[in-house]
C-alpha positions as CSV (number, residue, x, y, z in Angstrom):
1,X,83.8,100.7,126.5
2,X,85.2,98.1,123.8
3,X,87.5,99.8,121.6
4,X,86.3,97.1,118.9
5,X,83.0,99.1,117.7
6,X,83.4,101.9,119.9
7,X,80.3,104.5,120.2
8,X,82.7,107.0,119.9
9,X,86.1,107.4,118.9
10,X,89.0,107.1,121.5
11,X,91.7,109.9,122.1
12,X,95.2,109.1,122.2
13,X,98.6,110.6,122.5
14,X,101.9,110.0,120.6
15,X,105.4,111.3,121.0
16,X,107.9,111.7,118.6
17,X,111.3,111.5,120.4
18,X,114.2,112.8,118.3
19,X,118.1,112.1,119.8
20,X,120.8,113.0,117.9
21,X,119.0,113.7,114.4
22,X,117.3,110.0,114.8
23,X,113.9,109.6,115.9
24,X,112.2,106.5,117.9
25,X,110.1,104.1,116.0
26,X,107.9,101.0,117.5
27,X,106.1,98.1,116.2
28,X,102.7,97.9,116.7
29,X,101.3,94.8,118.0
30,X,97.5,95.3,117.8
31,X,95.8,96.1,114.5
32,X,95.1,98.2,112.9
33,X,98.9,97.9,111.4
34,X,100.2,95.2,113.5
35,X,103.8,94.8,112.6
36,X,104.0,98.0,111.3
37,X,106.3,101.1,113.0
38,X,105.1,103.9,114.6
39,X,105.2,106.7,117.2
40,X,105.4,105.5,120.8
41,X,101.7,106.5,122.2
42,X,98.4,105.3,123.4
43,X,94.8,105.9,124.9
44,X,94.7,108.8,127.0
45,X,93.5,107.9,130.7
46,X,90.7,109.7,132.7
47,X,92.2,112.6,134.4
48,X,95.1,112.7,132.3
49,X,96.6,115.4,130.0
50,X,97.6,114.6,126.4
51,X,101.3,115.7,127.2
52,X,101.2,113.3,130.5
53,X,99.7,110.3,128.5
54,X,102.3,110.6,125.7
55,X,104.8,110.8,128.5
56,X,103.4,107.6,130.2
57,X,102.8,105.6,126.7
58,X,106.4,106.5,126.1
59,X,107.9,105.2,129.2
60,X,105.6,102.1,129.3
61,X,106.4,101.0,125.9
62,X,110.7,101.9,125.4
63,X,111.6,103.0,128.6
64,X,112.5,106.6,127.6
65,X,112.5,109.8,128.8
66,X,111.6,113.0,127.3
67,X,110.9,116.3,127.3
68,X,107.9,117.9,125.3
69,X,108.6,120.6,122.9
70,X,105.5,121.3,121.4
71,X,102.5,120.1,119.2
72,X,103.4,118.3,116.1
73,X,99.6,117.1,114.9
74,X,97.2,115.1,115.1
75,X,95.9,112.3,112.9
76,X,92.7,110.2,112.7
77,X,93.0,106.1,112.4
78,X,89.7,104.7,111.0
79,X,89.6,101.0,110.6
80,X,86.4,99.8,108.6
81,X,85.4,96.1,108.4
82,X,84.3,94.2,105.6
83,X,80.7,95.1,105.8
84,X,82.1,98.9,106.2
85,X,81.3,99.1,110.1
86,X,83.7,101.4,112.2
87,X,85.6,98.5,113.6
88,X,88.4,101.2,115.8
89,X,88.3,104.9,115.3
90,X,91.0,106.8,117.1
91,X,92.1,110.3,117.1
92,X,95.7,110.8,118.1
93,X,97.4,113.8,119.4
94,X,101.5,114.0,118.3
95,X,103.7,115.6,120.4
96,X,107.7,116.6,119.3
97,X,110.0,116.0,122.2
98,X,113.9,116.0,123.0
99,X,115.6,112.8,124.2
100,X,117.1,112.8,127.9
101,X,117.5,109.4,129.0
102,X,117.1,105.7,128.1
103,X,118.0,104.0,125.1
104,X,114.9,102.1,124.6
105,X,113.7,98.4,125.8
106,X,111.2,96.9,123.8
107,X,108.2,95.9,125.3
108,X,104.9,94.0,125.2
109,X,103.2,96.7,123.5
110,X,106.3,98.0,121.4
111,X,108.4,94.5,120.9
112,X,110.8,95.8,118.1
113,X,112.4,99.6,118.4
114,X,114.8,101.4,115.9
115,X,116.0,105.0,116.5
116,X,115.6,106.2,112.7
117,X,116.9,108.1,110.3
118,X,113.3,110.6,109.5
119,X,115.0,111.5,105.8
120,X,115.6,107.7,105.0
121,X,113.2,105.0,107.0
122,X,114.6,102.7,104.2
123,X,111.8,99.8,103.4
124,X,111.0,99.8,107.4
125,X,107.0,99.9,106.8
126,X,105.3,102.7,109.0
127,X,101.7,103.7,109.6
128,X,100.0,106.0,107.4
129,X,100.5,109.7,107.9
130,X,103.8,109.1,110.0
131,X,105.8,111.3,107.7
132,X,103.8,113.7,107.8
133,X,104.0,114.2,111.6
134,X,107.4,113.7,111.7
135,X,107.8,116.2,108.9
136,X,106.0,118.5,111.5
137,X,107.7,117.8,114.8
138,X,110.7,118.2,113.1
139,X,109.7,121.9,112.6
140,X,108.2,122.5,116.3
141,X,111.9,121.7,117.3
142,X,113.8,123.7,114.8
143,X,111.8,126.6,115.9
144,X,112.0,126.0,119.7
């Protein structure tokens, strides 16, 4: 199936990777919000779990290596085009995760990466709702 005017939406996974008090932030290359920084992630596979594919997405687009914590949310991307036709609808599962290994090599899909400060991103312009997971994987690991 096309993700362009999908008959359904697409499930994806994310992965918010926080070393040292810094978390890792992509750019995007497709739309919607190409240019714009984001959680490593991606379409889940068949057969796959949502804690394997954010796994996966992560090492396929920085090189890194984590370990999952816990659920941090999930958020819904719905891009209408100019006649108001669902042009991609995804819904993507976040995942907060501990750091072990790699300090991140951009990639075709992730071409820019910045380990961030979450209290002060600065004018580095981000997807919608991104502070909002962060806000929440930030409390699955205080409480793990």
């Amino acid at each position: 199936m096309s993700r362009l005017y999908p008959e359904r939406p697409f499930l994806a996974a994310s992965i918010a990777v926080f070393r040292h008090g810094k978390v890792l932030l992509g750019a995007r290359v497709s739309n919607p919000h190409a240019k714009v920084f984001s959680l490593p992630g991606g379409v889940v596979e068949i057969g796959e779990t949502l804690e394997e594919a954010a796994l996966r997405e992560l090492m396929e687009e920085t090189g890194v290596e984590a370990r999952i914590i816990g659920f941090a949310g999930h958020s819904e991307v719905v891009d209408l085009d100019e006649a108001n036709r669902v042009r991609r609808h995804f819904v993507v599962a976040s995942f907060a995760a501990h750091w072990i290994a790699g300090d991140g090599t951009p990639s075709e899909e992730a071409p820019e990466l910045v380990w961030a400060d979450p209290d002060d991103l600065g004018d580095l312009p981000v997807t919608p709702g991104l502070m909002r997971i962060l806000a929440a994987a930030r409390l699955v690991l205080q409480k793990a």
